[in-house]
N, C-alpha and C positions, 0 to 999 in steps of 0.2 A: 121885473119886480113891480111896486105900486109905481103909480103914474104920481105925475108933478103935485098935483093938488092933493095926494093924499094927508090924513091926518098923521102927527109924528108919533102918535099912540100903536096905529096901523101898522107905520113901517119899521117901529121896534120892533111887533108882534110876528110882522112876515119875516124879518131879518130873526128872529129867535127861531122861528120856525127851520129857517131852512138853515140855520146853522146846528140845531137839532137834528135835523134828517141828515143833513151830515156828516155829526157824529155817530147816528146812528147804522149807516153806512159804509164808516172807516172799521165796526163793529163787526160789522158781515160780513166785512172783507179781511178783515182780520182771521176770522173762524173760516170764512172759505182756503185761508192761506195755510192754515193749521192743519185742514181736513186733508188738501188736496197734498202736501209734504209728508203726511204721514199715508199717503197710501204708496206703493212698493210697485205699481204702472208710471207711479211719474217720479221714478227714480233718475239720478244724475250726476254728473261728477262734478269738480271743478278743480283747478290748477290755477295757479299767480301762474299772472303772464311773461314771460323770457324775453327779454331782447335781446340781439345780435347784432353786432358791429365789425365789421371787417374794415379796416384799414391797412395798407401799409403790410400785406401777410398778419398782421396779428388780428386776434378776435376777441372781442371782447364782450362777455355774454352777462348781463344783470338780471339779476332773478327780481322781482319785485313780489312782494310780501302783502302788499296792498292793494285795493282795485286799480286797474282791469283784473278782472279774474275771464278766465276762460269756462265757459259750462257747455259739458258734454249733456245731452237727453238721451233716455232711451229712445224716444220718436216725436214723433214733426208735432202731433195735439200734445204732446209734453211739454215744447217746446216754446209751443205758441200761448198757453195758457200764462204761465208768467211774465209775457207782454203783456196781454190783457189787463191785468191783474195790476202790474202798475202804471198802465195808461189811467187803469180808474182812480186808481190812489193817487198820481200826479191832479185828476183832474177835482176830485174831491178837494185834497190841499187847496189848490188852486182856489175854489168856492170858500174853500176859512179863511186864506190870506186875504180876498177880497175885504171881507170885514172886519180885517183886523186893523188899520186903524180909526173904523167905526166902532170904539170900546165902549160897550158899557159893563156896568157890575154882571150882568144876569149872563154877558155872553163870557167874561171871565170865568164867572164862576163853575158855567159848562165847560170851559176848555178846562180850568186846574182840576177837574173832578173824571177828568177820560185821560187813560193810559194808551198815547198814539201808539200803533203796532211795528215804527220804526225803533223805537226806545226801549221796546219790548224783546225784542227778538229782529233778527238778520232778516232780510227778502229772501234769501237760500240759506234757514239754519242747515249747521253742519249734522248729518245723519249721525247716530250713533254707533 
């Protein structure tokens, strides 16, 4: 970012900036996540994950409803691209919480005015 002696004018203006591109970012990535789940090559399943307990002869098996979810891919570039995808978004997040508690009005008023694509919809909506 700016260096020590910058003016506080300046490093609003870069701090706006790149919390801009940011947004603009989590945007792209949004629509890349939309584009790439509606196409039918990066198709895949998923299941809550089962545990198993054996004790004693008895077993006792808990389904769980909630993440961990298990996801089947049709293949390995299926697979790997929704890593991708939220290494970027971890790392995005990552650059907004930086300045969040550097608040001012202008960077507020950018976050309440963008609908984050966690809030929106799943990392793996369910297929219809």
């Amino acid at each position: 970012m700016a260096g020590l002696n910058s003016e506080p004018e300046e490093v609003t203006c870069l701090q706006n900036q790149v919390i801009g591109t940011a947004l603009f970012v989590l945007r792209d990535l949004e629509t890349w996540r939309r584009r790439w789940t509606s196409e039918i090559r990066n198709s895949y399943s998923e299941a809550p994950t089962v545990w198993r307990h054996r004790s004693k002869g008895m077993e006792l098996s808990i389904r769980v409803q909630s993440p961990p979810k298990v996801y089947t891919f049709a293949n390995l570039p299926s697979a790997i691209m929704p890593m991708l995808y939220n290494a970027a978004l971890i790392h995005v997040l990552h650059i907004l919480m930086s300045f969040q508690s550097k608040s001012n009005a202008k960077q507020e008023h950018a976050a309440a005015n963008f609908q984050p694509p966690w809030k929106s919809v799943d990392v793996f909506p369910t297929r219809p």
